[in-house]
C-alpha positions in Angstrom: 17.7 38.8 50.4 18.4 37.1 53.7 21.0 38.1 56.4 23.1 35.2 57.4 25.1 34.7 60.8 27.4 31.5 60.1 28.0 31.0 63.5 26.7 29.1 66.9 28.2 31.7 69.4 25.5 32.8 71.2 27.5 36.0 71.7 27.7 37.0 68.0 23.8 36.6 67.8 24.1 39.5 70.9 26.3 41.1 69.3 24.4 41.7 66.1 21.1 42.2 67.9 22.7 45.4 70.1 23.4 46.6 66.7 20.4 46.4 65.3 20.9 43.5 62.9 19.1 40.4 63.4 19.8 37.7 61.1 17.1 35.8 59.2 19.7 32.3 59.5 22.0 31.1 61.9 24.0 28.4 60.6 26.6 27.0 62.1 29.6 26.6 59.2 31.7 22.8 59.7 35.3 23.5 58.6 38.4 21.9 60.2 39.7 24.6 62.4 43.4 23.0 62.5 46.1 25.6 62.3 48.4 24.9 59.1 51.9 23.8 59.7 53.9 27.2 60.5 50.8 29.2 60.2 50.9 32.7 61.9 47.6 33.9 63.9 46.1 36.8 62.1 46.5 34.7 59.1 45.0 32.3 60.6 41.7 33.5 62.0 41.2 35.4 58.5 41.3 32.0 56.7 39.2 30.5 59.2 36.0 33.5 58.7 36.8 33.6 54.8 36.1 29.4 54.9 33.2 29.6 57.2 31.8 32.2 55.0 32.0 30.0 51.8 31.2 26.6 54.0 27.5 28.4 54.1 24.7 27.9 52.0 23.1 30.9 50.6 21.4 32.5 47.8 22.9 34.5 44.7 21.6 37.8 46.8 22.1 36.5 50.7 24.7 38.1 52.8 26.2 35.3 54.9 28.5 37.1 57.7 31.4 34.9 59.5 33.7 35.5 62.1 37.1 33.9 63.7 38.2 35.0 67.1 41.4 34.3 67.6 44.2 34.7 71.0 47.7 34.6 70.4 50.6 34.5 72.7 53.4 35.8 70.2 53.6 33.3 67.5 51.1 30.9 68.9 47.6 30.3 68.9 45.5 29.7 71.8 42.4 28.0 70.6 39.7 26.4 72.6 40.9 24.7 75.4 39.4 20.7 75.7 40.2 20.1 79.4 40.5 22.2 82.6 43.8 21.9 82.2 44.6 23.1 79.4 42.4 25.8 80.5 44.8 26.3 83.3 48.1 26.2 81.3 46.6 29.1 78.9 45.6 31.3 82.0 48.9 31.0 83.3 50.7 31.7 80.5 48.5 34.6 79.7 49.4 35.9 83.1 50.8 39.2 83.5 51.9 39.7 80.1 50.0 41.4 77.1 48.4 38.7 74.2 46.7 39.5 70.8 42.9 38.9 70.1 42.6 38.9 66.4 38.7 38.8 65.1 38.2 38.1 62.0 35.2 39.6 59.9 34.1 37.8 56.5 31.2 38.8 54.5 30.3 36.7 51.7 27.2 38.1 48.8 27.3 36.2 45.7 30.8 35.6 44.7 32.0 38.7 47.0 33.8 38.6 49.7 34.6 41.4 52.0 36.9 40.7 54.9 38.9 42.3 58.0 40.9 41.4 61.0 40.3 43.5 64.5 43.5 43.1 66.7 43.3 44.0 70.2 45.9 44.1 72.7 44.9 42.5 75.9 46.9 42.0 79.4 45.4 39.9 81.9 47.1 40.1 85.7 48.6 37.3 87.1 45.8 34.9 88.9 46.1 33.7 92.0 45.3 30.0 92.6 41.9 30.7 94.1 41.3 32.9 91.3 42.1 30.4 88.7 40.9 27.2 90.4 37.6 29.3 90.9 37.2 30.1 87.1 37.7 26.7 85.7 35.2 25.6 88.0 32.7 27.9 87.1 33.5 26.4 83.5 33.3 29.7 81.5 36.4 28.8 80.0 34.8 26.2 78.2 34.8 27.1 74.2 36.5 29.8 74.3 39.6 31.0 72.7 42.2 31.2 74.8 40.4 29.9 77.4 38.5 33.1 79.1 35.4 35.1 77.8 36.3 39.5 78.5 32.3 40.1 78.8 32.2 37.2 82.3 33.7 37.2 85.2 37.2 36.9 83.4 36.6 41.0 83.0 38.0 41.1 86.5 41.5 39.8 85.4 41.9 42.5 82.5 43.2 45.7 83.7 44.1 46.8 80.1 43.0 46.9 76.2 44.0 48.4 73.5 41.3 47.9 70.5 38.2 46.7 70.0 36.4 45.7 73.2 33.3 44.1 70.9 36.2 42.4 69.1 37.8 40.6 72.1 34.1 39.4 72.3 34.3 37.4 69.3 32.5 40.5 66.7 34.1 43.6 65.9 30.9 46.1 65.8 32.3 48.7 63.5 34.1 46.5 61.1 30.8 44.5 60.8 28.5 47.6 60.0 31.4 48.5 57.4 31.5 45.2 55.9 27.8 44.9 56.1 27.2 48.6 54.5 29.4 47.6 51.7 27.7 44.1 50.9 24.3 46.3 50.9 22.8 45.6 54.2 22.0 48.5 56.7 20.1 48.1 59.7 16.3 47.1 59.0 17.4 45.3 55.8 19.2 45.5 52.3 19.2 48.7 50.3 
């Protein structure tokens, strides 16, 4: 039995290893991460982790483990931005106003699958143009959803959470060890 992290965020492998778990694959899944027509966020990033879980090659017994991290302004989804400026426009718009980070959790043994979402609330203050113009150009924005990482320097333009702070990171720690405990993984292996 192998223990396998379908992802290429660097941050998930960190995630996992804090925890304890360190994954004998990392994969990364291909799927098309296009929203559907009307689709809603948390709906969303659970379809995305539930895919990426069965996009993964794996063995009768291997636990493959997925996630989708998702930001949403309301109804829409802020994925990653392609350009500084669209960057820009999502830091803006996050501005001074609460958003959503939904992480979705999938964990795929066999034909089982386990899943959960995390929501966190999140404000963010309203940047100034120095601020803003000085974190696209340090380009952490850059494959991140909704264009800003909590665990960078974009930690100094949250004065508020409510939820998981691991989640808003892109992996929900206690949701993982949950999902993992019931697949039959615990820390040092399977059971």
């Amino acid at each position: 039995m192998r223990l396998i992290l379908g992802s290429s965020s660097p941050r998930r492998r960190e995630l996992l290893a804090q925890f304890g778990f360190v994954p004998d694959v990392i994969p990364a899944p291909d799927i098309d991460e296009t929203p559907r027509r009307g689709e809603l966020p948390r709906p969303y990033c659970l379809r995305l982790a539930r895919e990426k879980a069965t996009a993964v090659a794996a063995g009768a017994e291997d636990i493959v483990l997925c996630a989708d991290t998702t930001v949403a302004l309301g109804r829409r989804i802020l994925g990653k931005p392609e350009t500084a400026a669209e960057a820009a426009e999502f830091l803006v718009k996050l501005g001074g106003r609460r958003h959503m980070v939904y992480t979705a959790v999938a964990v795929r043994r066999g034909a089982r699958m386990w899943d959960r979402v995390s929501e966190s609330a999140v404000r963010m203050k309203r940047l100034s143009d120095v601020e803003l113009n000085g974190y696209l150009a340090s380009g952490e924005w850059r494959g991140k959803a909704g264009g800003y990482a909590i665990q960078g320097a974009a930690a100094a333009f949250i004065p508020w959470i409510s939820g998981s702070y691991s989640g808003i990171m892109g992996l929900p720690l206690a949701d993982v060890a949950a999902l993992l405990a019931a697949a039959g993984w615990h820390r040092g292996g399977a059971r």
